[in-house]
C-alpha positions as CSV (number, residue, x, y, z in Angstrom):
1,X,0.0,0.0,0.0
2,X,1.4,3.2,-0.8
3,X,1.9,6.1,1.8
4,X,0.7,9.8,1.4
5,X,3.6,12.3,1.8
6,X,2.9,15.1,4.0
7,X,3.3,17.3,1.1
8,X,0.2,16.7,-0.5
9,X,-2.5,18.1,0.3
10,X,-5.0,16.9,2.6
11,X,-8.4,15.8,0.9
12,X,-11.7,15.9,3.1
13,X,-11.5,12.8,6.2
14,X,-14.4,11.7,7.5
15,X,-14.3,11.7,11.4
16,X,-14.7,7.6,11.2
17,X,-11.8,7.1,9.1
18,X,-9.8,10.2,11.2
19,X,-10.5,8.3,14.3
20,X,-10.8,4.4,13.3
21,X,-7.8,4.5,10.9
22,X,-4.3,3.3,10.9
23,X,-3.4,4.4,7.8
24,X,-3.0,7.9,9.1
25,X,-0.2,7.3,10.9
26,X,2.4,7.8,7.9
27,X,6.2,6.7,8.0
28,X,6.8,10.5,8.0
29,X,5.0,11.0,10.8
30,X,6.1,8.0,13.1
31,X,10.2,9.3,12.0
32,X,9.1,12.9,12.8
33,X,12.3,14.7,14.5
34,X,9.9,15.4,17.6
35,X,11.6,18.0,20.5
36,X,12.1,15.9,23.8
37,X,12.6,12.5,24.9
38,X,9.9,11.4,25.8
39,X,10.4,10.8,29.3
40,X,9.3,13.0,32.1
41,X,12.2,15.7,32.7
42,X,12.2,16.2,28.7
43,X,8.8,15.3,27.7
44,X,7.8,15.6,23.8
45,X,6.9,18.9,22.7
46,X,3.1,19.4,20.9
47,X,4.0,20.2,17.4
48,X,1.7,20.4,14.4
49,X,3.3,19.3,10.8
50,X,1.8,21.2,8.1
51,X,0.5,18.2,6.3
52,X,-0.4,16.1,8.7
53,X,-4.2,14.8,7.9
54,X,-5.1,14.9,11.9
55,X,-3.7,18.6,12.1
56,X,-6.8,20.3,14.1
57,X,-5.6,23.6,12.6
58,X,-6.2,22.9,9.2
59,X,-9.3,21.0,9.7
60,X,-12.6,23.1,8.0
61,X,-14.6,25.1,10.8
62,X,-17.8,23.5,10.1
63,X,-15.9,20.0,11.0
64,X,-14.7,20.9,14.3
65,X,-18.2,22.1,15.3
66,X,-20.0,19.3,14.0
67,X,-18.1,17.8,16.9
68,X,-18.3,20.7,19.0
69,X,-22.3,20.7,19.0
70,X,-23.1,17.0,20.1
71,X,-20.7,17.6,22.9
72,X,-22.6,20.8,24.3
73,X,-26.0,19.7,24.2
74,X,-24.9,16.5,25.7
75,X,-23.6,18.7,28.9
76,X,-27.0,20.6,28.9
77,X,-28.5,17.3,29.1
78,X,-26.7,15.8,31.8
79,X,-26.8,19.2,33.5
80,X,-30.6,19.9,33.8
81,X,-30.8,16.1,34.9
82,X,-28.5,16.6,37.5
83,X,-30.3,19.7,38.8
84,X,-34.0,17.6,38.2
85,X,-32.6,15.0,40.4
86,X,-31.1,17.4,43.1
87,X,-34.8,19.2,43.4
88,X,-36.7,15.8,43.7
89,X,-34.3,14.9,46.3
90,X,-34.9,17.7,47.7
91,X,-38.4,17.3,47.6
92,X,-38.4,14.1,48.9
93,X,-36.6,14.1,51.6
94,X,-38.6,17.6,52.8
95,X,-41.7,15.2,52.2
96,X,-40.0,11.2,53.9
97,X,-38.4,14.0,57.2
């Protein structure tokens, strides 16, 4: 199977193949010269390459907030349950004392 270079440029990814794949992980980018060691006094420093397909800074705006969305309203789920279950509680105990 061939390998992409880094140099060319990055077609659209779905967010299944971005996450699921293997194939993203390019001999370029497993022999990257990355800054540090690796080990806790000189960890490896966060770098972006240019090219790389999972490169969050290069990714379209509309992708990042179709991922962005789901996660919100998720939290405003799980947050007005939380504060439904803390005022039955409430109300329940008030009612059981």
């Amino acid at each position: 199977m061939p390998t992409k270079s880094m140099n060319e440029p990055n077609p659209g990814i779905s967010l299944q193949h971005l996450v699921f794949s293997q194939a993203m992980f390019t001999d370029e980018l497993l022999h990257y010269p990355w800054d540090g060691d690796g080990i806790a006094k000189t960890p490896y420093m966060v770098e972006w390459i240019n090219q790389d397909p999972q490169n969050l800074r290069q990714m379209p705006d509309r992708f990042k907030w179709s991922i962005k969305r789901p996660n919100q309203l998720f939290v405003a789920v799980l947050k007005s349950e939380n504060k439904t279950h803390r005022l039955v509680n409430a109300e329940l105990s008030d009612r059981l004392n």
